[in-house]
N, C-alpha and C positions, 0 to 999 in steps of 0.2 A: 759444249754448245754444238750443237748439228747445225751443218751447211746451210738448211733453208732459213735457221733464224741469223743465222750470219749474213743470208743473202738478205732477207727481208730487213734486217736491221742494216747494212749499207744502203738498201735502198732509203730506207725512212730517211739515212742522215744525209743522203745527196738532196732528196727533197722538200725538207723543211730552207734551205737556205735558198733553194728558188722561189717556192712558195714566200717567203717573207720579200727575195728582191721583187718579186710581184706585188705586193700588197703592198710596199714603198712606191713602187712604181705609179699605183694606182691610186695611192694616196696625194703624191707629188702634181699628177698630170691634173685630178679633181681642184688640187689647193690653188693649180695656176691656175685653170679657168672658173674659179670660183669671183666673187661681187658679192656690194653690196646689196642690200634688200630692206625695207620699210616694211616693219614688222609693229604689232601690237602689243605694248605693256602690260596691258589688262585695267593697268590706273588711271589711263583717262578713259572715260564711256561717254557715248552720248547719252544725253538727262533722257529724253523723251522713250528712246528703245534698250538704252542700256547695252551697247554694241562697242564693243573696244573702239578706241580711235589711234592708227598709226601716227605713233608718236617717239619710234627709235628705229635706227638704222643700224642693222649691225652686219658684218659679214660672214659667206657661208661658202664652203669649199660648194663646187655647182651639183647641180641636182639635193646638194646637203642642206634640207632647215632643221636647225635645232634651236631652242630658245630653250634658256636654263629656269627663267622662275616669269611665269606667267601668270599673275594673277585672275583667278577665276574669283565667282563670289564665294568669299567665307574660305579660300585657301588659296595657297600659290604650287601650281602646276610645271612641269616641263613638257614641251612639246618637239616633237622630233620626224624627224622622213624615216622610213625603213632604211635607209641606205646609208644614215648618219648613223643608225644604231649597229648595224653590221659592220664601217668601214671605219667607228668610232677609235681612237687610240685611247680611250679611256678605260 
């Protein structure tokens, strides 16, 4: 193996374990200042407009909304922030 992949591969391995204490880091710091939030089911609607009505509370690491099954008409949907989908551990 030649020296630059020797170097470049020590590099990789010192930077994958910062790279991850960061993304704990920024996981942890979001999960404390995350709340709750009054979100829509999908199941109850108003009769007249047919508009979701907040009807569950669930909690959300901050800036993070994800709802796992939202019922739209005729299917159940998930809905999610950009930032839940990138910083998602799933």
């Amino acid at each position: 193996m030649s020296s630059a992949r020797q170097k470049l591969l020590k590099e990789l391995l010192w930077s994958l374990p910062i790279l991850l204490v960061l993304y704990v880091g920024v996981y942890i710091t979001l999960s404390c200042l995350g709340g709750y939030f009054f979100n829509q089911s999908g199941k109850v609607r108003y009769r007249s407009m047919g508009l979701a009505v907040s009807d569950i509370s669930t909690w959300n690491p901050k800036g993070c909304r994800f709802q796992y099954r939202f019922k739209t008409p005729g299917e159940n949907t998930s809905a999610a922030a950009m930032i839940w989908v990138t910083c998602s551990p799933l």
